[in-house]
N, C-alpha and C positions, 0 to 999 in steps of 0.2 A: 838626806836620810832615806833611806830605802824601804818600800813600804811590806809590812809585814806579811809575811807569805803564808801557805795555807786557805786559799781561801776555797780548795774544794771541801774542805772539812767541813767550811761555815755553811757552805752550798747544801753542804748532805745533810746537816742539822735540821735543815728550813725545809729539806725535802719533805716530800707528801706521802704519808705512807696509806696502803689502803686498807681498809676495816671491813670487815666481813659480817656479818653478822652470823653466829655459828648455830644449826638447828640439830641438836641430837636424836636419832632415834634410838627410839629403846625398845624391845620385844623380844621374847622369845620365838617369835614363829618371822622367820627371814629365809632369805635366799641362802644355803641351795633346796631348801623345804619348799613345798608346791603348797598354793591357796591364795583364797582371797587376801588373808593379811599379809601374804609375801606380798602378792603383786600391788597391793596398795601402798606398802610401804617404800619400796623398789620405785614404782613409776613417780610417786609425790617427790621420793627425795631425786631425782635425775631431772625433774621438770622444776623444783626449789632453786639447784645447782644451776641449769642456767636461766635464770631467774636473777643469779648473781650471791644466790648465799653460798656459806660453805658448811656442809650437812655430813654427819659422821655415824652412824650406826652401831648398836650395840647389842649382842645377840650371846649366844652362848655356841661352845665348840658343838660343831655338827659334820658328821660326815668326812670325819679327818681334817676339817679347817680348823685353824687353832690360831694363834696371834693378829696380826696387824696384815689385812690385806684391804686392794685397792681395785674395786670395780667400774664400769664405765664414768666416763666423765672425771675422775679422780672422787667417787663415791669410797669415804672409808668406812671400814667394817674395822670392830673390835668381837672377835671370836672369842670370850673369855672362858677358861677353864673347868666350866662348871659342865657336867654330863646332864644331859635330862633322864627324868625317870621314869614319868608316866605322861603321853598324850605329847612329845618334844615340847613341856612345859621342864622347867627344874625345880629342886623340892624350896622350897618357903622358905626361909631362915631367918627374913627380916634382918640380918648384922653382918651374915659371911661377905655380903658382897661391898659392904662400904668403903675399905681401903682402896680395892681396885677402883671400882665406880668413881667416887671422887675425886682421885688421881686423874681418870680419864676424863671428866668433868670439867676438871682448873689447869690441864695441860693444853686441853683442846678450845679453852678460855668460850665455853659453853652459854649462850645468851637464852636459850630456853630449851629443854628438854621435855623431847615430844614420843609421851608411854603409849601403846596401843593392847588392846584386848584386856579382859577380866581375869582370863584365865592364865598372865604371864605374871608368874611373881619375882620376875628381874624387871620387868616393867615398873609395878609396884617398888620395888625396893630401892629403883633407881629415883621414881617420883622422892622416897622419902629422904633420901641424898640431899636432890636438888632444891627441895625446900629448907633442908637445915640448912644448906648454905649460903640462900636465901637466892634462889634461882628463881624464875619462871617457869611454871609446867603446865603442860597441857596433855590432854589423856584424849585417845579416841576410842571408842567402844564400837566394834564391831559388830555383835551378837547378842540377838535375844534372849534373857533367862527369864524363867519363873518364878513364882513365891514361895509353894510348897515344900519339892522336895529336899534333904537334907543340907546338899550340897549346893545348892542356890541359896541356903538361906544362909551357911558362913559365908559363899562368894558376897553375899549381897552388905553382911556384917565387915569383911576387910575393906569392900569399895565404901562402904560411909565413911573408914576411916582414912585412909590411903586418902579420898577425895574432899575431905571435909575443908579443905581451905586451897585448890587447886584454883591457878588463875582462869581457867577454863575446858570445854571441855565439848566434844565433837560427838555427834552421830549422824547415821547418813541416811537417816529417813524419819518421817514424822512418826512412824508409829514405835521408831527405833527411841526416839527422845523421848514419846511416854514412858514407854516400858524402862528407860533409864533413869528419867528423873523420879518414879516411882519406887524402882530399888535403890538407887545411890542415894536419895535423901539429898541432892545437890539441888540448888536454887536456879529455876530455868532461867533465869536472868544470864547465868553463866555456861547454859548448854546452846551449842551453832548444830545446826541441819545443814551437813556437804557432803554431798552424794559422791558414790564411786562412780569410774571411769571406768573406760576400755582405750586401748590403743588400737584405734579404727583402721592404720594403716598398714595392721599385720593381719586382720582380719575381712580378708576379699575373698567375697561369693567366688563359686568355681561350679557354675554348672555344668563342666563337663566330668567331672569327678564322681558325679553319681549313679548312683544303678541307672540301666535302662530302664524303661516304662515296661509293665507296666509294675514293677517292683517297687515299696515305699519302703525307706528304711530312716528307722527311730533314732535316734542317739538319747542316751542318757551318761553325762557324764559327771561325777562327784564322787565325794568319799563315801562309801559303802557303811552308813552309819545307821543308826535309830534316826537322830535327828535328820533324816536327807530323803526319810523317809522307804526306804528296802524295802520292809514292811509292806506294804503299801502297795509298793511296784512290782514284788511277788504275784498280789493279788488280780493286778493289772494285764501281766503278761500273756496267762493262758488264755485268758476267754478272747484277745483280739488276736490272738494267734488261730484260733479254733475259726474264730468268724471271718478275717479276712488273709487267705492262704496267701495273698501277697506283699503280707509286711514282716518287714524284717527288724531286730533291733540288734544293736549296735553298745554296748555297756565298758566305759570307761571308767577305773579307778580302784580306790586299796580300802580294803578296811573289814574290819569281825563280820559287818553282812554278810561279803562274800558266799558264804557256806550255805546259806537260803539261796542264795540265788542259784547255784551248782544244784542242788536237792530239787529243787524247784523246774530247772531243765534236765534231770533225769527223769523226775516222776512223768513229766508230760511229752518226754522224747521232743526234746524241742535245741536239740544239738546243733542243729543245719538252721537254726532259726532265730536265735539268739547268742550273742558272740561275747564273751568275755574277754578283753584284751588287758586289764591289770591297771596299771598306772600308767599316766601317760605323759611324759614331760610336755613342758611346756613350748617347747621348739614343733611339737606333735601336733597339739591342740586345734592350730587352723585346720590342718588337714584333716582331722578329723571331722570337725565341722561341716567343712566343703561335702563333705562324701554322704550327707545326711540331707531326708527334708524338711524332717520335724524334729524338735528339743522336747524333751521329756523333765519335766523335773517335778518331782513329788515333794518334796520338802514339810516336814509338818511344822519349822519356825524355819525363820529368815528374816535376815533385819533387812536385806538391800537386794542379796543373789546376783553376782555380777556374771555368773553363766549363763545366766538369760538373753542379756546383752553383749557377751559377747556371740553368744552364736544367733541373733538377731541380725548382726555384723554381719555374717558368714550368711543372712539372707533367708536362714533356717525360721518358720513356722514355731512357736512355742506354745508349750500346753503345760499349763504350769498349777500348784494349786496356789487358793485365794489364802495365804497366811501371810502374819508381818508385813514389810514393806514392801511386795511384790506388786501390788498394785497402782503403787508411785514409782515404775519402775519403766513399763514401755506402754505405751499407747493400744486402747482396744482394738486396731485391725492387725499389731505384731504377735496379740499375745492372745489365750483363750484360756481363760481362767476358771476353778471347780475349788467345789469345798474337797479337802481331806477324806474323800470316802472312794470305794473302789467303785461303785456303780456308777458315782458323778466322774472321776477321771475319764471310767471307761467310753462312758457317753461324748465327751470332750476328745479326747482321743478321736475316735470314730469320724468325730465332725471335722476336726481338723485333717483328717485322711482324705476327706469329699472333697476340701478345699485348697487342698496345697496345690493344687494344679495351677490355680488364680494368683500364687504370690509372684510379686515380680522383685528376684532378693535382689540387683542393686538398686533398687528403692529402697529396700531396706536398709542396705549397707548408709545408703547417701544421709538418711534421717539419722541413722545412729553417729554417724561421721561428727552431723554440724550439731547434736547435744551432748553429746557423751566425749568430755577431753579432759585429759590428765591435765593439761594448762589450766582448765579451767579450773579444776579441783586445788591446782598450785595457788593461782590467782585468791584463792576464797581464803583458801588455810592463810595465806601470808597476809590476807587481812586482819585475821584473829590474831599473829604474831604482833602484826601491827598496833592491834588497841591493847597490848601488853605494856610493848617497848615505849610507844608513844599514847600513854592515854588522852593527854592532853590537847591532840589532832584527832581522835575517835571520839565523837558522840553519837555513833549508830548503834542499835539496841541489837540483839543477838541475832544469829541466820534465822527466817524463818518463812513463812511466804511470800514476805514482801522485805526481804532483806537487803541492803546494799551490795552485800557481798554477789551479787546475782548483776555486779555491774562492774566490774572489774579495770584498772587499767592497762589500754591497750598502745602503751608508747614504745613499746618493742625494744626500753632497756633495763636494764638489771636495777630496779628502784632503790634497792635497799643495798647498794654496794658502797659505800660512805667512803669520804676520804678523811683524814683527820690531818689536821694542820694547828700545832701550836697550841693543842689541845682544845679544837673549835671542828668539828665535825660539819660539814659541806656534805649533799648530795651532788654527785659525780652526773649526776643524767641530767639533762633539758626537761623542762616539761611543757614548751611551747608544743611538741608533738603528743599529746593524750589525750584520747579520744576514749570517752567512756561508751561501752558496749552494754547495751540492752539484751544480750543475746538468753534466755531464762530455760529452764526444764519444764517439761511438760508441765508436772503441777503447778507452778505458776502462772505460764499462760492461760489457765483457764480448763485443762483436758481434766482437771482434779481439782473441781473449786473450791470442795470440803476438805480437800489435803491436810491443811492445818486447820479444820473448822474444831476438830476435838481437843486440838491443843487450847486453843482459845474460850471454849466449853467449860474445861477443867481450871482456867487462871493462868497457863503456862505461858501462854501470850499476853501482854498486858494490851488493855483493850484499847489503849488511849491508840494504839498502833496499825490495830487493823485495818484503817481508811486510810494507812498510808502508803502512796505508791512508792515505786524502785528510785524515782527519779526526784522524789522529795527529799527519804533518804540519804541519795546522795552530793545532794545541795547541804543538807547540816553535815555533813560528812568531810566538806571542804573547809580545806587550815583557812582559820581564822586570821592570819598575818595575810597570806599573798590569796587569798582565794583561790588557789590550786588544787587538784586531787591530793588529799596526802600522801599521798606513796611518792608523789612526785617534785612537794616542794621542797626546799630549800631550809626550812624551818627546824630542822630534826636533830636533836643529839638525844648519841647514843648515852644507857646507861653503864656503869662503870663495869668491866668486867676483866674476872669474877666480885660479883658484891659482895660486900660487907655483910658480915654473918648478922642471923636477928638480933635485935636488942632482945634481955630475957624479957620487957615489958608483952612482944609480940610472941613471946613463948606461952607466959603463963594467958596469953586471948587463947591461944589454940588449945594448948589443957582447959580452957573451961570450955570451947566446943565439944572434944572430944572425951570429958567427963561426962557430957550430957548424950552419948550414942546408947548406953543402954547403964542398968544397974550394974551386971558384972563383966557384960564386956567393953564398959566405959573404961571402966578402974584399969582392967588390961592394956588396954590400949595406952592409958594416959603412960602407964607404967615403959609400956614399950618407945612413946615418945619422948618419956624424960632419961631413957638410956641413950634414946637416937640421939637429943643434945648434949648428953657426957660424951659419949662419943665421939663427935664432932667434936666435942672441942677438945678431947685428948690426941686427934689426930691432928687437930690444930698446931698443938703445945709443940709435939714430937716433930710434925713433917708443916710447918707453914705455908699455907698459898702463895706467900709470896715469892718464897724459896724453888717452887715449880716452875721449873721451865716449859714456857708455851712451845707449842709444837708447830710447825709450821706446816701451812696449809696449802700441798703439793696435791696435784702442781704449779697452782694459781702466783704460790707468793714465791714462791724458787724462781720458775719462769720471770715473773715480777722484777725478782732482784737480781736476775742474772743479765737480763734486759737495759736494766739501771747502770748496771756496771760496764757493761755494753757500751751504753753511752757517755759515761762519764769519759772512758778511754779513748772514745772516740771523739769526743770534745776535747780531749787536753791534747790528741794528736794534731787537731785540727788548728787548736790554739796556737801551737808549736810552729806548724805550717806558716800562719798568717804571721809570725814574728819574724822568721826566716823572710817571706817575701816582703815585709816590712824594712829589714833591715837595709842603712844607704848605703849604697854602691858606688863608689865614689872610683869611676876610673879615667884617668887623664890619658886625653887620647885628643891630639891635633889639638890643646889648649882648649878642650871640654870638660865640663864636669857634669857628669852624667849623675842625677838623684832620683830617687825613687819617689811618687807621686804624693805619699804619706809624708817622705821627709821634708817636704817644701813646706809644709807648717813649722819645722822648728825652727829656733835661733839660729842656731848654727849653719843651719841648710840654707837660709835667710841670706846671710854673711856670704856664704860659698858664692850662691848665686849675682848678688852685688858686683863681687869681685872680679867673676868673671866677664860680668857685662860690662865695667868700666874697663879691663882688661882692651875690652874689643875695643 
């Protein structure tokens, strides 16, 4: 009986398919739009990417981009139909955008979606998606708001609700997480401190790019706003222009300021002496930099201000004012810091004029190089993915001075790229090669000992924590099974995705949260969440998740399975081959029987050969 054939079928059954784990971004302010939330969101997801996850982006039509396109790495972008109105945020709507969003949610089989800023309400509306489906989200907040006026106090009224049951949630300075967890009402247990980045290797000093001596020339570069401080640097301009005939400035960027700042170099004939050049993309930026010896930035809030540091990079002197998180930002011999007043800049300024001649910028550039790295910003955040997916490998308490996340591992493979076999998920990487790095930001070593001292002040830090070092951290940190870093054992299954919508038990937890945000704009809200669950589940009814076809994640799994197929063909060619030169060759030649070295195992070959030797 001849045995039953097929068995590459059974082969391809048992094959190993690979699992990804998928990181959504969601925002309104993205590439091809210039800023710190483009570029944080752009560098995180391309340093995630190879890292090993597969990260997909969600932004609104801008600038004639519109559908499904594919940027470095195989970074996808979803450009969806919605125009912005005011500030390239789009108008609110809370519902217009759930068919789409969710679709691209459970197509793209989404394991947590990651909202950034206050002011995107596709952000927000994307957050409320992924929790009626019962995703994971994580929000980062960029920027500083206030209590008073009108429109800080609804922004502050939708993030209570938007965030009142998010699995966690980022900012990237200490003084960024008070002023967060003071408006969003969220419980700092669930707020991480992960500072922004620079890409150091596009940002090299050029001292031969700049004026000759004995010429100083300013760079001020931002958006031309109230908050960036114009105001300010109006008042700043003429009197150092008046006092020293050899400085020059240099002003980069867009926005309603502008028009002060033109009125302001006419009235003082200061044409030859201060230069407006507009907007400057971002392919511009270094050169700009280079061609400068001091950074100018007036700013009246700032939660992080990563132009600091980038032209810190570029080796550039900074004179910046003392607001927000600027102060956890570069070390006192980079930076020369003043309160918000034109006499204290001006003084500051001045000083920094005497002394630019002493900087030596690739020093500079070198200190900015080995703390400031988009890896290591990848590194942090994929830890907080981490105690989502796996809580039960995360017993570390939230980012904060003495955070684990500030120790990263450094095994140099993709951790979280899982294989899945037989419905039993393996980690693909070794972990005999990881070596956890000490490497910290200023304020933890020591240049900022009170960095977090007000958090701790306030309750935001729980005290039991403050005596405890990086390296204790991450000893409780290690799986309990193999005593490995977790990102690197063995131990990990994924959870199911897309999951199982909430039970209504974990509905009516969250209407009694969000009953209790205010008298009448509790009632709203609840109102608005118990449409968001009809909703949901009438797209349920109509279009099933299960019925959605996942999309494949190009060019990772194409490549993958084209690869696969690759071989299969070339193994059944192979196979083929070895049966041909297997086969006996039986040729009678001067009373020989000539066999092939396989066939002298069988019967019958057995037989031949007998034959011929009693023969002889």
């Amino acid at each position: 009986m001849e045995a039953p054939r097929g068995g590459g079928s059974a082969q391809a059954s048992t094959r190993r398919r690979r699992r990804q784990i998928c990181i959504c971004m969601v925002s309104d302010f993205f590439f091809p739009s210039l800023g710190g939330i483009e570029t944080h969101i752009y560098h995180l997801s391309q340093c995630l990417i190879q890292r090993g996850y597969k990260v997909v982006a969600i932004t609104h039509y801008t600038d004639g981009r519109h559908g499904v396109r594919y940027l470095s790495n195989g970074l996808k972008v979803y450009y969806l139909p919605f125009v912005p109105v005011h500030d390239n945020a789009t108008l609110p709507t809370f519902f217009s955008f759930f068919p789409l969003i969710r679709n691209i949610l459970l197509r793209e089989r989404a394991d947590i979606v990651h909202g950034h800023q206050a002011t995107s309400p596709l952000a927000h509306e994307a957050s409320l998606v992924a929790r009626a489906l019962g995703m994971h989200v994580v929000y980062t907040d960029h920027s500083l708001f206030g209590f008073a006026d009108m429109a800080c106090i609804h922004l502050n009224k939708v993030l209570r609700f938007v965030l009142h049951d998010l699995d966690a949630c980022i900012c990237v300075s200490h003084t960024h997480r008070e002023n967060f967890v003071l408006r969003a009402g969220v419980p700092p247990s669930r707020v991480y401190v992960i500072n922004n980045a620079v890409d150091a290797s596009t940002l090299v000093p050029d001292p031969s790019k700049r004026p000759k001596p004995p010429e100083i020339r300013v760079v001020v570069l931002s958006r031309l706003t109230y908050r960036k401080g114009i105001d300010l640097l109006v008042t700043v301009i003429p009197p150092i222009c008046k006092k020293l005939p050899n400085v020059n400035f240099v002003i980069g960027g867009y926005g309603p300021k502008r028009i002060i700042l033109e009125e302001m170099r006419e009235k003082h004939g200061l044409q030859d002496r201060v230069e407006l050049i507009g907007a400057v993309s971002h392919d511009k930026v270094c050169a700009l930099l280079q061609s400068g010896h001091i950074f100018l930035n007036t700013s009246l809030t700032e939660s992080f201000c990563i132009a600091i540091v980038e032209a810190a990079a570029c080796g550039m002197l900074v004179v910046s004012t003392n607001v927000g998180g600027i102060p956890e930002v570069l070390p006192p011999h980079m930076v020369l810091l003043s309160e918000p007043d034109d006499v204290q800049v001006t003084r500051r300024l001045e000083e920094a004029i005497s002394i630019v001649h002493t900087v030596d910028p690739f020093s500079f550039h070198e200190q900015i190089r080995e703390h400031y790295s988009w890896h290591d910003v990848a590194a942090r955040t994929e830890r907080v993915y981490f105690s989502l997916l796996f809580p039960e490998h995360a017993s570390y308490p939230p980012c904060s001075a003495s955070s684990p996340l500030a120790a990263p591992c450094n095994c140099g493979h993709a951790p979280l790229c899982l294989e899945e076999d037989e419905g039993q998920l393996q980690e693909s990487a070794p972990a005999e090669d990881c070596v956890a790095s000490g490497e910290q930001h200023w304020q933890r070593e020591g240049r900022h000992p009170d960095a977090g001292q007000a958090c701790r002040e306030a309750g935001l830090v729980p005290r039991s924590l403050s005596g405890k070092t990086t390296n204790s951290f991450y000893e409780d940190s290690l799986c309990q099974c193999c005593r490995q870093p977790p990102l690197c054992c063995g131990c990990l299954l994924l959870p199911p995705s897309p999951p199982p919508l909430p039970s209504p038990f974990i509905v009516v937890q969250r209407l009694r949260k969000i009953y209790e945000l205010g008298p009448v704009s509790g009632k709203i809200f609840c109102i608005v969440a118990i449409l968001t669950w009809v909703y949901i589940r009438i797209l349920e009814f109509f279009s099933p998740s299960a019925e959605i076809e996942e999309a494949p994640a190009f060019p990772c799994d194409l490549l993958l399975h084209l690869s696969e197929d690759s071989a299969d063909q070339d193994g059944l060619q192979a196979r083929k081959r070895t049966e041909r030169e297997e086969r006996v060759e039986v040729k009678e030649s001067a009373g020989e029987c000539i066999c092939s070295k396989s066939t002298a195992h069988t019967p019958w070959a057995a037989e031949a050969n007998a034959a011929s030797t009693g023969g002889e």
